[in-house]
mmCIF file of the C-alpha atoms, coordinates in Angstrom:
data_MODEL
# 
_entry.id   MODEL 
# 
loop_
_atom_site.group_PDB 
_atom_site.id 
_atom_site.type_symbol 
_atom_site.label_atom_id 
_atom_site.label_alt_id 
_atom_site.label_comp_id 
_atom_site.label_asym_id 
_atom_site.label_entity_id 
_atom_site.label_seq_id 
_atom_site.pdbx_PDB_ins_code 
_atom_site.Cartn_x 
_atom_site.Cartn_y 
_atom_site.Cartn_z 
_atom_site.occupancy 
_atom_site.B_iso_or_equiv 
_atom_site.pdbx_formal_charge 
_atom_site.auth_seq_id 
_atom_site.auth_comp_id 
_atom_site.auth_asym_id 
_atom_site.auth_atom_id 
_atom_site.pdbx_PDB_model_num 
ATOM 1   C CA . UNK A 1 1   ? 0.000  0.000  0.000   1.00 0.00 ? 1   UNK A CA 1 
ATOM 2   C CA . UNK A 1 2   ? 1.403  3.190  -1.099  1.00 0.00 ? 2   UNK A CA 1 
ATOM 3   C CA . UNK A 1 3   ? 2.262  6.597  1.029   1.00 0.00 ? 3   UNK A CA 1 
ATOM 4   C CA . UNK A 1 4   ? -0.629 8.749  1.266   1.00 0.00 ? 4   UNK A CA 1 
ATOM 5   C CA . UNK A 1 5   ? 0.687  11.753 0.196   1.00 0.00 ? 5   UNK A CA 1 
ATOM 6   C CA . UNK A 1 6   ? 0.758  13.959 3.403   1.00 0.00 ? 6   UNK A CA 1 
ATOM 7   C CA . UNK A 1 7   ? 2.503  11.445 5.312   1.00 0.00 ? 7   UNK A CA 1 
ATOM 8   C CA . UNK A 1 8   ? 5.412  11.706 2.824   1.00 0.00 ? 8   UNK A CA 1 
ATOM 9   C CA . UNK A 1 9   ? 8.546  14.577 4.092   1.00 0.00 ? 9   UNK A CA 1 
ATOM 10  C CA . UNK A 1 10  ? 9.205  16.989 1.317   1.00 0.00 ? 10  UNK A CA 1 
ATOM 11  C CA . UNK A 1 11  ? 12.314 15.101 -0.385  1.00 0.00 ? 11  UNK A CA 1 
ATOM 12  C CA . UNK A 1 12  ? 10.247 11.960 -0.910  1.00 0.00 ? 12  UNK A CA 1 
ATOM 13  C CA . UNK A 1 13  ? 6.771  13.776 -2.151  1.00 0.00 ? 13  UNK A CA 1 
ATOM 14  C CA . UNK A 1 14  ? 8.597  15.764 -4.614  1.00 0.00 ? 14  UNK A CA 1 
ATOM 15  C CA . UNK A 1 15  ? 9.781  12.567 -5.838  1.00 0.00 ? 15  UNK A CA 1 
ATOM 16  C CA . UNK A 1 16  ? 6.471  10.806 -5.918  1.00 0.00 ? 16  UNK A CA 1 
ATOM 17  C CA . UNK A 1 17  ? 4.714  14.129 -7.638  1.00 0.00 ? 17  UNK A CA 1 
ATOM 18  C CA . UNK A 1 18  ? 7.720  13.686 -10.303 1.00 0.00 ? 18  UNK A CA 1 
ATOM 19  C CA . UNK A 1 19  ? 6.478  9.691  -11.464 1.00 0.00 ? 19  UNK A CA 1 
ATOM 20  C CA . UNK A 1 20  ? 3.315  11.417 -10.858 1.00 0.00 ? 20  UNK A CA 1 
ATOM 21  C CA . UNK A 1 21  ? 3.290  14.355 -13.271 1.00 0.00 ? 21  UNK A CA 1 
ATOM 22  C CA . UNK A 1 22  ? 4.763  12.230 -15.818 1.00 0.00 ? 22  UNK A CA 1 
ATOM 23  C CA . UNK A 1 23  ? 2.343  9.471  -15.913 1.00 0.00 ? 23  UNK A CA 1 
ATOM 24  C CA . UNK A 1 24  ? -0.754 12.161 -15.486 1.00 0.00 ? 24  UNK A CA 1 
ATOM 25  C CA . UNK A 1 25  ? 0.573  13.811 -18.555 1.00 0.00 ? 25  UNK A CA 1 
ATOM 26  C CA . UNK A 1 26  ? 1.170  10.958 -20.604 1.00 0.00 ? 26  UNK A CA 1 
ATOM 27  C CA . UNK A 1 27  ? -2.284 10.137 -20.093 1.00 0.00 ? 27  UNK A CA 1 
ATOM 28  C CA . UNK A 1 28  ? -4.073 12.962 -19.650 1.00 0.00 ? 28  UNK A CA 1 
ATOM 29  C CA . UNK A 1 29  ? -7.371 11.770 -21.906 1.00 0.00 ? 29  UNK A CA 1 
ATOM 30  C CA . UNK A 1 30  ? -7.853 8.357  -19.714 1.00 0.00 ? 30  UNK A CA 1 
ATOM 31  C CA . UNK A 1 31  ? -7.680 10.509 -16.690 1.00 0.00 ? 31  UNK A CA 1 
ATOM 32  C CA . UNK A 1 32  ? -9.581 13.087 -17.800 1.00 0.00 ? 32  UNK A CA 1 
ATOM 33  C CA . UNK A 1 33  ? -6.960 15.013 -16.263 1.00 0.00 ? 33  UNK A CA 1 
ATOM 34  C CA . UNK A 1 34  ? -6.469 18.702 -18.276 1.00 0.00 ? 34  UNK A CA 1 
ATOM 35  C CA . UNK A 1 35  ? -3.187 20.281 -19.364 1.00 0.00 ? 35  UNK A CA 1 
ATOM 36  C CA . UNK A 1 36  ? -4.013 23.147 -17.111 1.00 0.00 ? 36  UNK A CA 1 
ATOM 37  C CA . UNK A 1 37  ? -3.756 20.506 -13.734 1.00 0.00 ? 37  UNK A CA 1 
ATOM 38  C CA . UNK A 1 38  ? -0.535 19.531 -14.941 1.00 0.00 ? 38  UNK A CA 1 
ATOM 39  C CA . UNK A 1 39  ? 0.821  23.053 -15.224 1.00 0.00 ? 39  UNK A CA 1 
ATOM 40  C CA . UNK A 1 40  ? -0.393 23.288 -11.863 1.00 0.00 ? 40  UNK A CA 1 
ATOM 41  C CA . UNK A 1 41  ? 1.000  20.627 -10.304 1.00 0.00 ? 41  UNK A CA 1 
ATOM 42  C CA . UNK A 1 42  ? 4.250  21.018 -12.229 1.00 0.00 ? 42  UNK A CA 1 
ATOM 43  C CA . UNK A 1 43  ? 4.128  24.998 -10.864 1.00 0.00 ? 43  UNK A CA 1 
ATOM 44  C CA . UNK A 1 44  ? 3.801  23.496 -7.427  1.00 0.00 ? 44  UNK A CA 1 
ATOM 45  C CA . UNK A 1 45  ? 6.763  20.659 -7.455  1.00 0.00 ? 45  UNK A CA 1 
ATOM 46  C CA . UNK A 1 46  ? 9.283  23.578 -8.520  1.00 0.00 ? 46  UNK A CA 1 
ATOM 47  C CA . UNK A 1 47  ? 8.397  25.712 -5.978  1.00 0.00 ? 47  UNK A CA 1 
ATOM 48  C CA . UNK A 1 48  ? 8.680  22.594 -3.542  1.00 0.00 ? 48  UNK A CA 1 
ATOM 49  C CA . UNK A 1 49  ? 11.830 22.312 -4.784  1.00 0.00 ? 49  UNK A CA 1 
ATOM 50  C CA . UNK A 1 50  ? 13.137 25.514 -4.844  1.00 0.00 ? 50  UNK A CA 1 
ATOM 51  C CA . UNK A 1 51  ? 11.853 25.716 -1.003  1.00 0.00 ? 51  UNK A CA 1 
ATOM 52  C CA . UNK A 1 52  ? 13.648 22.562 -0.579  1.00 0.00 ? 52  UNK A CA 1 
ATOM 53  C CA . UNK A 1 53  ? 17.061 23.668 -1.636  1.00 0.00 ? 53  UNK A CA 1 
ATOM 54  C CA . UNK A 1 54  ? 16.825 26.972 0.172   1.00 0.00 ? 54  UNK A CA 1 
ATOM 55  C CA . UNK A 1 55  ? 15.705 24.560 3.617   1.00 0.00 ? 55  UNK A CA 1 
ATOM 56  C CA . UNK A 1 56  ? 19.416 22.809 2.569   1.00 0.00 ? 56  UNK A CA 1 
ATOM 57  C CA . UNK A 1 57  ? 21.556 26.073 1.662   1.00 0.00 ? 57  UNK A CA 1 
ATOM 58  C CA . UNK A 1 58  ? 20.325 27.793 5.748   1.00 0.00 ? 58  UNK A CA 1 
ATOM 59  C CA . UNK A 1 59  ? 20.768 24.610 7.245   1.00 0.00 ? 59  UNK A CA 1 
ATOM 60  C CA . UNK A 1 60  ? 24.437 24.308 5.746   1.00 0.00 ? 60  UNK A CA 1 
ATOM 61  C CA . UNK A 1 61  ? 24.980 28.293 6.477   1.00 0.00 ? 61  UNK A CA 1 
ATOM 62  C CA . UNK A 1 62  ? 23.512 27.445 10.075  1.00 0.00 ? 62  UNK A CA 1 
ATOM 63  C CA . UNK A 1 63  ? 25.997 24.525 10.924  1.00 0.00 ? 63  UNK A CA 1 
ATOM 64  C CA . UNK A 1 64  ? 29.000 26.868 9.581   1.00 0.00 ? 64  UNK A CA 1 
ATOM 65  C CA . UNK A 1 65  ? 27.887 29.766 11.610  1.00 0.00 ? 65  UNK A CA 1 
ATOM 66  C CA . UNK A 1 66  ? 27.708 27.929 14.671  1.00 0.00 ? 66  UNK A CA 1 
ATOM 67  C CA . UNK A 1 67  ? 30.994 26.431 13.955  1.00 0.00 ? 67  UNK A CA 1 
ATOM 68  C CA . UNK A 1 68  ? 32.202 29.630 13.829  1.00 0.00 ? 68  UNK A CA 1 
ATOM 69  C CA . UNK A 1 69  ? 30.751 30.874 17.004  1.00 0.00 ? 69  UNK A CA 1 
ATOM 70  C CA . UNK A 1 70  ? 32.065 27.786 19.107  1.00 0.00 ? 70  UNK A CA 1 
ATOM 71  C CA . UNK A 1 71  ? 35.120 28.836 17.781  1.00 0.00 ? 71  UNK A CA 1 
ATOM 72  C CA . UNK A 1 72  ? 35.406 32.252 18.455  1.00 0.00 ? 72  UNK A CA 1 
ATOM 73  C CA . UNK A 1 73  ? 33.689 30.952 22.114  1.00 0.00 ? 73  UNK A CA 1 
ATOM 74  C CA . UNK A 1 74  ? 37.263 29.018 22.530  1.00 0.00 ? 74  UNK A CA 1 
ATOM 75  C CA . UNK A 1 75  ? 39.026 31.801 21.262  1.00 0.00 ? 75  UNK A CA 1 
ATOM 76  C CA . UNK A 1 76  ? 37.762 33.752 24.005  1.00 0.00 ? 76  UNK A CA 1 
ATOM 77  C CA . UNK A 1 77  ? 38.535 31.472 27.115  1.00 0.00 ? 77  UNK A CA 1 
ATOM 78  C CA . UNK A 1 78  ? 41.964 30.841 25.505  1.00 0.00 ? 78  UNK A CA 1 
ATOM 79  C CA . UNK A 1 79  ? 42.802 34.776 25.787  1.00 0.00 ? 79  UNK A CA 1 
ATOM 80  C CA . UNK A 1 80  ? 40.849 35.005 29.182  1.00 0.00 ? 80  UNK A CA 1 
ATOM 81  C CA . UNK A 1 81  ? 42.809 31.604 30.838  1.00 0.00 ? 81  UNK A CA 1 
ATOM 82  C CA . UNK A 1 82  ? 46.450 33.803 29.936  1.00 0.00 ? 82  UNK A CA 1 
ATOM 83  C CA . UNK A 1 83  ? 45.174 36.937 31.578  1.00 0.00 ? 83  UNK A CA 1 
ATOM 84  C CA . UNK A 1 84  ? 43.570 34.584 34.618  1.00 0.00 ? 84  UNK A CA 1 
ATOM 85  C CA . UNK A 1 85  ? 47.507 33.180 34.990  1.00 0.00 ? 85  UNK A CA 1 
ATOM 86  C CA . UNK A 1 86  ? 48.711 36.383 34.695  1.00 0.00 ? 86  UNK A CA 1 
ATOM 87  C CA . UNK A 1 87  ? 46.886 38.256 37.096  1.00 0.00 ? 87  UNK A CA 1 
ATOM 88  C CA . UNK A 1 88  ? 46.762 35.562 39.603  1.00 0.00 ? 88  UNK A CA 1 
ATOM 89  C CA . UNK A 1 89  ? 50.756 34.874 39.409  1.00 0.00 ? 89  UNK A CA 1 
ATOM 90  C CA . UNK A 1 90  ? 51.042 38.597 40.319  1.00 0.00 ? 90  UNK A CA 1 
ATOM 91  C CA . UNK A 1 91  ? 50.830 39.032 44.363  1.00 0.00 ? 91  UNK A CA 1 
ATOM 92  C CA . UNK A 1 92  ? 50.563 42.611 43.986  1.00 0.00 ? 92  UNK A CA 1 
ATOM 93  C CA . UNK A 1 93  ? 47.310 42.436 42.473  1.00 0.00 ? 93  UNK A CA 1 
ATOM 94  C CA . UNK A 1 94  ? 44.438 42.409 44.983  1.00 0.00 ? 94  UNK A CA 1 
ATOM 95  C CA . UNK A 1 95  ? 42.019 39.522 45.665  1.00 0.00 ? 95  UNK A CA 1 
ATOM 96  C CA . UNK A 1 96  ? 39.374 42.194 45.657  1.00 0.00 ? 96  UNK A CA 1 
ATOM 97  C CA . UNK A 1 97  ? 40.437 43.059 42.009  1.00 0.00 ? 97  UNK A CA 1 
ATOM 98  C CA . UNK A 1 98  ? 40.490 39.371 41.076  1.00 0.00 ? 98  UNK A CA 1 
ATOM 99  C CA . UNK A 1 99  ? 36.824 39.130 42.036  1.00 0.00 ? 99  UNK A CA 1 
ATOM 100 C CA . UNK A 1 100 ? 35.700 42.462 40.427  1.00 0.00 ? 100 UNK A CA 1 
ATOM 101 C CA . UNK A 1 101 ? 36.852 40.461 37.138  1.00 0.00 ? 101 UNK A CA 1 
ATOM 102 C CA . UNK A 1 102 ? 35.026 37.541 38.018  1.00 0.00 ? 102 UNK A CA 1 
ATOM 103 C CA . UNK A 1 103 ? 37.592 35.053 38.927  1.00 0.00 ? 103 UNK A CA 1 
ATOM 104 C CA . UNK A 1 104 ? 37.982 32.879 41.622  1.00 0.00 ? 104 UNK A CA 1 
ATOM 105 C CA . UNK A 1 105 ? 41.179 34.236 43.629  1.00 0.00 ? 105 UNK A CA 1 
ATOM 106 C CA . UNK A 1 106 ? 41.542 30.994 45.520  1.00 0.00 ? 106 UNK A CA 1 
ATOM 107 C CA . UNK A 1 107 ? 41.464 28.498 42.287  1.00 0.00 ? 107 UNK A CA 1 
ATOM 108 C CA . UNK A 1 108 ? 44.069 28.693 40.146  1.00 0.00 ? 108 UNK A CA 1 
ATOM 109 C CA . UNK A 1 109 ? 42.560 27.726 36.997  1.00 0.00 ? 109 UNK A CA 1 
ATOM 110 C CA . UNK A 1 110 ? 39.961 28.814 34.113  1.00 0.00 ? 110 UNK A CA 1 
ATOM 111 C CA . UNK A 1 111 ? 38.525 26.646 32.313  1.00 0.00 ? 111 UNK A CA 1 
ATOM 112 C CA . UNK A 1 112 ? 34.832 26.589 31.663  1.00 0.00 ? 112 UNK A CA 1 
ATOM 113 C CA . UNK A 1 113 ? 33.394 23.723 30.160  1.00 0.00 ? 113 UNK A CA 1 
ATOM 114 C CA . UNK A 1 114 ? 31.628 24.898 27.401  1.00 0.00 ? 114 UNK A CA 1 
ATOM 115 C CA . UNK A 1 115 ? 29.858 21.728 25.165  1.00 0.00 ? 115 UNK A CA 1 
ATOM 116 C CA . UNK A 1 116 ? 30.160 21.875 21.493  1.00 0.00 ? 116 UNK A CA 1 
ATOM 117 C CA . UNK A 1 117 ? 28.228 20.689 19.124  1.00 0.00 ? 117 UNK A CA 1 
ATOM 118 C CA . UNK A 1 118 ? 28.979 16.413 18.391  1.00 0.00 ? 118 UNK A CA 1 
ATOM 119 C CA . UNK A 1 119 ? 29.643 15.299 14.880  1.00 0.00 ? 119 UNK A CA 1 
ATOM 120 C CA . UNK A 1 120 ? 29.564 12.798 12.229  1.00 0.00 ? 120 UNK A CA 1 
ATOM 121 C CA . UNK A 1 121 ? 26.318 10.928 13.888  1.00 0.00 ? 121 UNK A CA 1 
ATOM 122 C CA . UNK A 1 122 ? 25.512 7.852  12.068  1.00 0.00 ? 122 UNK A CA 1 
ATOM 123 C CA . UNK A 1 123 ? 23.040 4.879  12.764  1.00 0.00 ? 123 UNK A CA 1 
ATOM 124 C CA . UNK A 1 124 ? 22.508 1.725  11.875  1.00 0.00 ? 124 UNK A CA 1 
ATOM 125 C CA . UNK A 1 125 ? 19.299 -0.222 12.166  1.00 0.00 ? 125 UNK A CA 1 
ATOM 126 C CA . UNK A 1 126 ? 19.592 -4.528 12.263  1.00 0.00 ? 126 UNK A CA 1 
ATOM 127 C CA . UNK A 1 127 ? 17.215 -7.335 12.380  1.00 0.00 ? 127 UNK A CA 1 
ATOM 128 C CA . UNK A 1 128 ? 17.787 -7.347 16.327  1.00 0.00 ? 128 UNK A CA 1 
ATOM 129 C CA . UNK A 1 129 ? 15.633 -4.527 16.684  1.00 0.00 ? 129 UNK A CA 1 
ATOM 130 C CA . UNK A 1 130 ? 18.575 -2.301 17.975  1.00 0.00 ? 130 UNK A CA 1 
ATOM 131 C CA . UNK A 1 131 ? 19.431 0.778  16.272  1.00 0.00 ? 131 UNK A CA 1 
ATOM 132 C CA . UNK A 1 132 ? 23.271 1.278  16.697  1.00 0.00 ? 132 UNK A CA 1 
ATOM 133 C CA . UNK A 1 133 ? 24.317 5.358  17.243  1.00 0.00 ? 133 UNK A CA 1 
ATOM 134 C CA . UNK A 1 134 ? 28.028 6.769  16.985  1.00 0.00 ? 134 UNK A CA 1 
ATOM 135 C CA . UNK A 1 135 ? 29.238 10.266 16.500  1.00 0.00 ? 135 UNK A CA 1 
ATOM 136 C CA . UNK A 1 136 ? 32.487 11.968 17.298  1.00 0.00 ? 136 UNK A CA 1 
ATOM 137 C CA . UNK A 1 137 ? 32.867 14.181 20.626  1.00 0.00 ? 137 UNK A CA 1 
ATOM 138 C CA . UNK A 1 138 ? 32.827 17.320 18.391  1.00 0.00 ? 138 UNK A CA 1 
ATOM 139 C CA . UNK A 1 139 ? 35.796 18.628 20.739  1.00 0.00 ? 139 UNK A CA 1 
ATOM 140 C CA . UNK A 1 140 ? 34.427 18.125 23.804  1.00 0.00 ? 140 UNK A CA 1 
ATOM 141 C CA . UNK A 1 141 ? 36.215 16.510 26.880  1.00 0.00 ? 141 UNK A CA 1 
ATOM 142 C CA . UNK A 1 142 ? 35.920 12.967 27.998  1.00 0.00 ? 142 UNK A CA 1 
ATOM 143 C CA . UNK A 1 143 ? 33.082 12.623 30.271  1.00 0.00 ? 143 UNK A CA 1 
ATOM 144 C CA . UNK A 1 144 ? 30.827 15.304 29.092  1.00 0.00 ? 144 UNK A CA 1 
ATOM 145 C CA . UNK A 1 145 ? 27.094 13.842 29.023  1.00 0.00 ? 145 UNK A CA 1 
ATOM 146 C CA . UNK A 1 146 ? 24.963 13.634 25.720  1.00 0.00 ? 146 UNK A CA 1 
ATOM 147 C CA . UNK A 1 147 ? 21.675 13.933 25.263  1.00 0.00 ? 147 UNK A CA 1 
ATOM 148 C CA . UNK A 1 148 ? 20.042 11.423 22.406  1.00 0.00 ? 148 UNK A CA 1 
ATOM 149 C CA . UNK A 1 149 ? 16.771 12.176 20.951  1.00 0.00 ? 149 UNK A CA 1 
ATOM 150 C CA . UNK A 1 150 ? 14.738 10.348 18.241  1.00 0.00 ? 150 UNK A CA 1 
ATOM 151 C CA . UNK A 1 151 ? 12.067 10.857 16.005  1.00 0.00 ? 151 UNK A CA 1 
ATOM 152 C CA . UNK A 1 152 ? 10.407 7.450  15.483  1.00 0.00 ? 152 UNK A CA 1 
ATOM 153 C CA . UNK A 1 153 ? 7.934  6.432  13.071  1.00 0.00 ? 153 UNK A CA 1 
ATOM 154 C CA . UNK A 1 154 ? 5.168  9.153  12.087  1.00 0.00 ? 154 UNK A CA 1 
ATOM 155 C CA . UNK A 1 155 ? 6.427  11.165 15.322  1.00 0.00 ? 155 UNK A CA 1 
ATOM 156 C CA . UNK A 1 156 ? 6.881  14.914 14.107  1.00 0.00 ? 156 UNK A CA 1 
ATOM 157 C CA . UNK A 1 157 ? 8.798  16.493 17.130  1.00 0.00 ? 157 UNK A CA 1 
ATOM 158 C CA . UNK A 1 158 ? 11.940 14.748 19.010  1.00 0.00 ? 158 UNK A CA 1 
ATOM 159 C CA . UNK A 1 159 ? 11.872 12.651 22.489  1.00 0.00 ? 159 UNK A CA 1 
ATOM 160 C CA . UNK A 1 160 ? 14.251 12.234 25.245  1.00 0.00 ? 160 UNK A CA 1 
ATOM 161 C CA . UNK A 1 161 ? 16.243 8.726  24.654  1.00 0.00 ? 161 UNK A CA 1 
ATOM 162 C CA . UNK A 1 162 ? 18.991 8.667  26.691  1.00 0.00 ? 162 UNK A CA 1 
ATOM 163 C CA . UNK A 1 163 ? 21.503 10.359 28.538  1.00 0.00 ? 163 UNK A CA 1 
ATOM 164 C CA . UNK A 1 164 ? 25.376 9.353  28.250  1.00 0.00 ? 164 UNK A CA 1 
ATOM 165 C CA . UNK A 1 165 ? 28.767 10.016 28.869  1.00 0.00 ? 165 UNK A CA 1 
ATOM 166 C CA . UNK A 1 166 ? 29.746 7.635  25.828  1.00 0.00 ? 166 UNK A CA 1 
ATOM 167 C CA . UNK A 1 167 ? 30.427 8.672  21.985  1.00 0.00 ? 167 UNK A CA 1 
ATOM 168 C CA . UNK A 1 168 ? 28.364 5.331  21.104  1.00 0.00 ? 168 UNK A CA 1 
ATOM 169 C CA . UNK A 1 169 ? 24.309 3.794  21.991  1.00 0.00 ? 169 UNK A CA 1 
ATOM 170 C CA . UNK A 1 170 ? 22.294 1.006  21.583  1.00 0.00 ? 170 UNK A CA 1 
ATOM 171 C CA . UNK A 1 171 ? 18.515 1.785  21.060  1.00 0.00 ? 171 UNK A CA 1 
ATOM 172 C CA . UNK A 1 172 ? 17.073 -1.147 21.952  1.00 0.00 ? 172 UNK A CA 1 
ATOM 173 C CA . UNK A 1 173 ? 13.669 -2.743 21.147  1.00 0.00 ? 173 UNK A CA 1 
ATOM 174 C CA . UNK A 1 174 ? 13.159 -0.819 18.012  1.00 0.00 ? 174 UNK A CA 1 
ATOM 175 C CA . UNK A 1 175 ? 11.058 -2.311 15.292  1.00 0.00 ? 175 UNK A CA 1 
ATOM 176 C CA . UNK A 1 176 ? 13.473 -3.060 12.670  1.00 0.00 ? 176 UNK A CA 1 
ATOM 177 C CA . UNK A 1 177 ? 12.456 -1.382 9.149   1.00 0.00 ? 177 UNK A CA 1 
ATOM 178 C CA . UNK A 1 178 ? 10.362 1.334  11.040  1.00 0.00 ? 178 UNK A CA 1 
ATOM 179 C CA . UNK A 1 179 ? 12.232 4.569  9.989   1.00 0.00 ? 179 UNK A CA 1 
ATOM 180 C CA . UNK A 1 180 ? 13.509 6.859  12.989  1.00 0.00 ? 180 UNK A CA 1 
ATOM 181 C CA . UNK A 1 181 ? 15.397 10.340 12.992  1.00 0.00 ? 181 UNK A CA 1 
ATOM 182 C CA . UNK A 1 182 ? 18.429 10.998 15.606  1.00 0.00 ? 182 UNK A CA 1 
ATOM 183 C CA . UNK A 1 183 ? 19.932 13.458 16.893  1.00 0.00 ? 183 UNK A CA 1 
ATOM 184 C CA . UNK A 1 184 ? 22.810 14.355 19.560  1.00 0.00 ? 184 UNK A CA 1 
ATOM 185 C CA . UNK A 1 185 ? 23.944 17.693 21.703  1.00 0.00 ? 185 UNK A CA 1 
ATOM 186 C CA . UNK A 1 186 ? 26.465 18.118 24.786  1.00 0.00 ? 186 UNK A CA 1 
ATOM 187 C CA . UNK A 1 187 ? 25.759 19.504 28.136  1.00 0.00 ? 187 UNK A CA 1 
ATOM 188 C CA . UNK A 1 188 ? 27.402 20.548 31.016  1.00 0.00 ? 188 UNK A CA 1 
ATOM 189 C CA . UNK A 1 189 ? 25.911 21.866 33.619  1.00 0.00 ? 189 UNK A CA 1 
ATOM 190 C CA . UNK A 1 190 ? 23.122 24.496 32.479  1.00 0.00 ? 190 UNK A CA 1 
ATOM 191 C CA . UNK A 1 191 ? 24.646 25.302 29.193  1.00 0.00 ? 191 UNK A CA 1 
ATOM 192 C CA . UNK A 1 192 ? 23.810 23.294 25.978  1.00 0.00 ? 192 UNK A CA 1 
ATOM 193 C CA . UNK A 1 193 ? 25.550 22.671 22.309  1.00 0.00 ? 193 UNK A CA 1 
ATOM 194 C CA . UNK A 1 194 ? 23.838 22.731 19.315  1.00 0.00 ? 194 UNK A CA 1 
ATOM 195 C CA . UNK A 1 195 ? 22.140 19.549 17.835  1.00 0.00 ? 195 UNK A CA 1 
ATOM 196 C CA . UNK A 1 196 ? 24.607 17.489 16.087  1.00 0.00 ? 196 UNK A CA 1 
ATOM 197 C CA . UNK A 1 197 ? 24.011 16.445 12.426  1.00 0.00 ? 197 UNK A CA 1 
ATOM 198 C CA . UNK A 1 198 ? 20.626 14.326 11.644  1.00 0.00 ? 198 UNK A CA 1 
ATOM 199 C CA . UNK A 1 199 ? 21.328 10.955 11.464  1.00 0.00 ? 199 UNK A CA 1 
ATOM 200 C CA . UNK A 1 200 ? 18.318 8.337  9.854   1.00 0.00 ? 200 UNK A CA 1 
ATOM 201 C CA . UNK A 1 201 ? 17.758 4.892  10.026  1.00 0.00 ? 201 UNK A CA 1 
ATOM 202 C CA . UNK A 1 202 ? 14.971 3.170  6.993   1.00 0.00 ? 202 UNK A CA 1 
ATOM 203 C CA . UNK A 1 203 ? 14.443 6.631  5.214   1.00 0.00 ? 203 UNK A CA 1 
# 
């Protein structure tokens, strides 16, 4: 039994209204289908497309930008951890100065924890009925925790999965062939990373 139509995500129906357009047309007399439907309906799979590709070209400018920003974010707590060993290696300086900058005068390090964004998720779905997750620590230090959310089935926003300190997880009693969307961010403490990439399983 095929997709009904609605049920399809915008890469697949534009494929389906490609077949569909070119059977329609081809036999546009059986159908009693008129040339002026098919204009419409070929009107409406560009647009679909176009909006498809722009979706594709933010997305990409999105994960750069907040490459960028992590980035500069490191930058920043490199130049901040020389002045913190700076200051703090200088006894003339006054703990009430230290604290007016917002360091710690008794602890002699800086070094925030800030989570970045994990990488390179993948999944694999096997007859066992456990979908197998891995994606690279994006930077981040060994035993930051991950979040893992999912998307399974006909589900249209993500749920909590699992929380880990590994780069790897086992979703177990899955339905195997049932597709399911993943994703993956870092956190520490209250702050949060960005999602990781979108990994699927039986798109």
């Amino acid at each position: 039994m095929s997709k009904k139509y609605y049920k399809m995500n915008p890469a697949e129906l534009s494929f389906f209204l490609g077949n569909f357009i070119t059977v329609a047309d081809a036999n546009k007399a059986e159908l009693n289908i008129t040339s002026a439907t098919i204009t419409s309906l070929i009107d409406v799979k560009t647009l679909l497309d176009t909006k498809i590709a722009n979706r594709q070209t933010k997305q990409e400018e999105a994960v750069a930008a907040t490459s960028e920003m992590n980035q500069t974010a490191k930058n920043a707590v490199d130049l901040v951890s020389l002045v913190n060993n700076s200051v703090k290696s200088d006894k003339a300086i006054p703990e009430s100065l230290i604290e007016l900058l917002g360091l710690d005068p008794d602890d002699n390090n800086f070094t925030p924890i800030v989570p970045l964004a994990p990488t390179d998720l993948v999944v694999e779905g096997r007859s066992n009925g456990i979908n197998y997750l891995r994606w690279n620590n994006g930077g981040n230090k060994p035993r930051i925790t991950y979040i893992v959310e999912a998307k399974i089935g006909e589900a249209l926003v993500y749920s909590f999965v699992k929380a880990t300190t590994k780069t790897r997880f086992e979703h177990k009693n899955q339905m195997p062939g049932v597709r399911a969307f993943y994703r993956v961010r870092a956190v520490h403490g209250d702050l949060e990373s960005p999602n990781s990439n979108e990994a699927v399983v039986y798109n």
